[in-house]
TORPADO-283387 format. One record per residue (C-alpha): residue in three letters; z, y, x. Coordinates in steps of 0.001 Angstrom, whole numbers, padded with zeros to 6 digits, always signed. Last residue first. Layout:
N
alaZYX ...
//
This chain:
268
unk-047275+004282-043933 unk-043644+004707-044259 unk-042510+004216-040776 unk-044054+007525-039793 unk-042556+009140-042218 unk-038874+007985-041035 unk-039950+007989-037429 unk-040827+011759-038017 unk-037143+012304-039401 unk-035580+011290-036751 unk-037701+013471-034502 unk-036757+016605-036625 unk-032961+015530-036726 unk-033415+014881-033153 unk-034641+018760-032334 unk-032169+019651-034655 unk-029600+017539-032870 unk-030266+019477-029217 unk-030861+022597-030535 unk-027339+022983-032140 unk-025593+021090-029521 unk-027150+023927-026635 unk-026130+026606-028832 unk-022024+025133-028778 unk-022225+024310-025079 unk-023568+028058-024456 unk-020536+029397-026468 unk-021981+031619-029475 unk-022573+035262-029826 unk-022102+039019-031089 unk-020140+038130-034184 unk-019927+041048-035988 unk-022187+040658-039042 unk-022723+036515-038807 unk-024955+034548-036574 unk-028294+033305-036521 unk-028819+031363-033187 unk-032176+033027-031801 unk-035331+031608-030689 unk-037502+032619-028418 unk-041403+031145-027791 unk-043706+030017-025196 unk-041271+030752-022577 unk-042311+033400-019731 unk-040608+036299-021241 unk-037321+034358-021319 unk-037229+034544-017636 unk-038689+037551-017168 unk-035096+038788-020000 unk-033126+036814-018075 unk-031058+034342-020084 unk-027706+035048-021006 unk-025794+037587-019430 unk-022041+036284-020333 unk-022431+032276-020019 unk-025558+031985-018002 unk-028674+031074-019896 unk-030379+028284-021623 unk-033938+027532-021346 unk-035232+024014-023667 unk-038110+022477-022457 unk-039899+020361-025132 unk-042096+017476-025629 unk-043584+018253-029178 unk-041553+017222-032523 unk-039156+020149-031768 unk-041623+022342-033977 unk-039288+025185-034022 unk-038507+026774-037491 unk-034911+025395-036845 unk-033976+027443-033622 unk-034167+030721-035408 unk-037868+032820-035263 unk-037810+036586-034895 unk-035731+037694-031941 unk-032895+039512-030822 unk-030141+036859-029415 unk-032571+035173-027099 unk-032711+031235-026319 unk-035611+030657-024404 unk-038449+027431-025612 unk-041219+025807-023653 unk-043813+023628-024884 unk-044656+021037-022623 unk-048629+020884-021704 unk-048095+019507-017824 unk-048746+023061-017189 unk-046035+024236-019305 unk-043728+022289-017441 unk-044962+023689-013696 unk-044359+027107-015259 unk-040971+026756-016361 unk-040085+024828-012995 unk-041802+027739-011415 unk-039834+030420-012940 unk-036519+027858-012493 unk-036997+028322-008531 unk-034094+026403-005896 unk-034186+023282-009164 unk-031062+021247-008909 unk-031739+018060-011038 unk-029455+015805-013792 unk-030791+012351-015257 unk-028143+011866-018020 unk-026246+008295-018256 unk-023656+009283-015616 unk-022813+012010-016125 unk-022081+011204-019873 unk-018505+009778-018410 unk-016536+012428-020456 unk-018721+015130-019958 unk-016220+017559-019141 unk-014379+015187-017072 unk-017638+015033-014484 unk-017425+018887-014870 unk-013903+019282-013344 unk-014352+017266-010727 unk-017431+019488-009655 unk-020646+017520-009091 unk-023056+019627-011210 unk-021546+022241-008575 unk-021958+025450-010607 unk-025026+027475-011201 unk-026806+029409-008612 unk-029289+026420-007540 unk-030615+026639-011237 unk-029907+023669-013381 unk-032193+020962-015025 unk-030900+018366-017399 unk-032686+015292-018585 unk-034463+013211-021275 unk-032257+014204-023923 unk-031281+011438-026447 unk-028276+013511-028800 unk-025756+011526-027520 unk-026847+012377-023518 unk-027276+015738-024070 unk-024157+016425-025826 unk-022018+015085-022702 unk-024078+017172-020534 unk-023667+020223-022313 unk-019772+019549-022708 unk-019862+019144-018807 unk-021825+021980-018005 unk-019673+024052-020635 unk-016458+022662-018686 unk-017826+023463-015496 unk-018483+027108-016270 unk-020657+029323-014062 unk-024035+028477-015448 unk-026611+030643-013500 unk-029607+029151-015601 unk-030053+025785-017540 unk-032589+024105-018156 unk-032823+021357-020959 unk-035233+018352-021442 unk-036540+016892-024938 unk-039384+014459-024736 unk-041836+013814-022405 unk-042576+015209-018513 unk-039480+012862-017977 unk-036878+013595-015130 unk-037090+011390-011982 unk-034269+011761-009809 unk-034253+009573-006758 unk-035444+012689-004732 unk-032053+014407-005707 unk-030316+011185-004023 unk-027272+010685-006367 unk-023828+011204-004722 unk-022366+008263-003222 unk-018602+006700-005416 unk-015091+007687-004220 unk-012224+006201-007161 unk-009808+007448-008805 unk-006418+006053-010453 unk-003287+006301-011593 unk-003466+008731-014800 unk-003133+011813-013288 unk-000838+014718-014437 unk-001645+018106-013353 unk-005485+017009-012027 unk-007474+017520-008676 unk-006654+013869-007453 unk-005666+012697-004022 unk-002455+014120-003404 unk-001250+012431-006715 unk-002234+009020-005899 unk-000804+009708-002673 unk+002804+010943-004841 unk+002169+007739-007071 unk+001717+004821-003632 unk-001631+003722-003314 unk-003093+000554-003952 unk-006343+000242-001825 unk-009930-000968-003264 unk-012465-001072-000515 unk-016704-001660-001054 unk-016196-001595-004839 unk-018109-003212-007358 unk-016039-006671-007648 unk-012639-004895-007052 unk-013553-002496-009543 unk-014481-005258-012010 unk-011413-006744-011135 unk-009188-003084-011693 unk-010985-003129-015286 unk-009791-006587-016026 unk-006348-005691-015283 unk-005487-002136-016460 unk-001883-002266-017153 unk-001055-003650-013605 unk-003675-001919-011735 unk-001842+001738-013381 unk+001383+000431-012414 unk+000611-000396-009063 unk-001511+002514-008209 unk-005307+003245-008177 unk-007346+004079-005438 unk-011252+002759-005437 unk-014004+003444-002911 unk-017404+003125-002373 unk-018310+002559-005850 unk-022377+002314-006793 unk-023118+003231-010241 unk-023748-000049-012516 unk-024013+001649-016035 unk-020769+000126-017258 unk-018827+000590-013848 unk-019054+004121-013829 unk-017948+004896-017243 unk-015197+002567-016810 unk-014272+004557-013547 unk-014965+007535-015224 unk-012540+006993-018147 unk-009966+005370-016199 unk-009222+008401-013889 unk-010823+010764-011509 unk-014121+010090-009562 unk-014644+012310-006413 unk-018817+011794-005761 unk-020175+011888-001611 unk-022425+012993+000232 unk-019778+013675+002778 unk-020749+017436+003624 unk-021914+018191+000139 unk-018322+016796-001438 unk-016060+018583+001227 unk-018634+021965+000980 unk-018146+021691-003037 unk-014061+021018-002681 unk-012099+018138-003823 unk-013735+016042-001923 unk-011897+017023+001391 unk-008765+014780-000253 unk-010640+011834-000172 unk-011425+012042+003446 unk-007666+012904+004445 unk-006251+010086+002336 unk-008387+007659+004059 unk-006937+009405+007345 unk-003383+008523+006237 unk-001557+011555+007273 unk-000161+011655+003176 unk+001121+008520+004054 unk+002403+005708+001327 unk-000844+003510+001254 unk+000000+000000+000000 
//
């Protein structure tokens, strides 16, 4: 059992907590039972797994798949499990897993994507994420300004979704607009001041969703390039909506429309 805080396993772990400890190592901070389940059911590589005794004990079949998946599996003692997590109150285990190979990602040309630009928030990347998956999205862009997709805090955001969504870093969204429009995608910017609301889209083509950053929104070249804007309607007063709350409403729309083309199209 690992009692040392000078252990030098404890050390590497420990550097993951930050962006420059996670980019330096290549490497994924996993926290708790959630993402370690999530992690094992859609086969993502584990380097490492920590958990204490009373956390292995009361999660048996999960600690053997671990041990099965896992290239080392240590029991730690609860103030190391503690050093080595960025949460209050833990709940007695993590686990070190690579970080995905950006060239390995390959994000459908079909579909429904999203792109987001200068998001700041982890939790809003991490509720986005988790909506994107349930709602079928192909994948999720983000602008090289936004936050660490591989922040602790974002990976419990999207309650294990991070793993089932193909996520990219893109260092020029313009051109990522403009390469998806040439591959005959409809692209569509959210703008508060605009003509057409989110519903009178046809989401029934492949489409590119833009999203902007939490207090500017999107910018306004940026929107200007989109094939159409679409607004949220909202109340007298209310000036806007969280970004994790617009992207859900476009996201099952656009699957409400699609749902409802298999429905027709099943008729005939």
């Amino acid at each position: 059992m690992l009692t040392s805080l000078q252990n030098p396993l404890v050390k590497q772990i420990r550097q993951l907590h930050s962006h420059k400890g996670r980019r330096e190592q290549g490497l994924l901070l996993l926290e708790g039972t959630h993402l370690l389940r999530e992690a094992c059911a859609t086969q993502y590589p584990l380097l490492t797994v920590c958990s204490t005794f009373q956390w292995q004990a009361s999660h048996v079949e999960l600690w053997q798949e671990a041990c099965l998946k896992a290239q080392r599996v240590e029991l730690v003692s609860e103030s190391v499990l503690e050093a080595l997590v960025t949460t209050v109150q833990p709940d007695g285990v993590v686990a070190v897993a690579p970080s995905r190979e950006q060239s390995s990602l390959k994000i459908l040309s079909d579909g429904l994507l999203l792109a987001l630009d200068a998001i700041q928030d982890p939790g809003n990347l991490g509720t986005i994420i988790r909506t994107a998956a349930a709602a079928g999205a192909g994948g999720l862009w983000l602008s090289r300004d936004s936050v660490d997709y591989t922040s602790p805090k974002v990976m419990r955001a999207s309650a294990g979704q991070w793993f089932r969504l193909p996520i990219a870093v893109t260092d020029d969204i313009y051109q990522l607009v403009a390469d998806y429009q040439d591959r005959g995608m409809q692209v569509v910017a959210t703008r508060p001041h605009t003509e057409l609301s989110y519903w009178e889209v046809n989401w029934k083509r492949p489409s590119l969703v833009l999203l902007g950053n939490e207090g500017a929104g999107l910018p306004k070249e940026l929107s200007d390039r989109a094939d159409c804007q679409v607004k949220i309607p909202l109340a007298n007063g209310v000036e806007s909506l969280n970004v994790g709350i617009s992207a859900a409403l476009i996201l099952y729309e656009a699957q409400r429309q699609l749902l409802s083309q298999k429905t027709e199209n099943s008729r005939f």
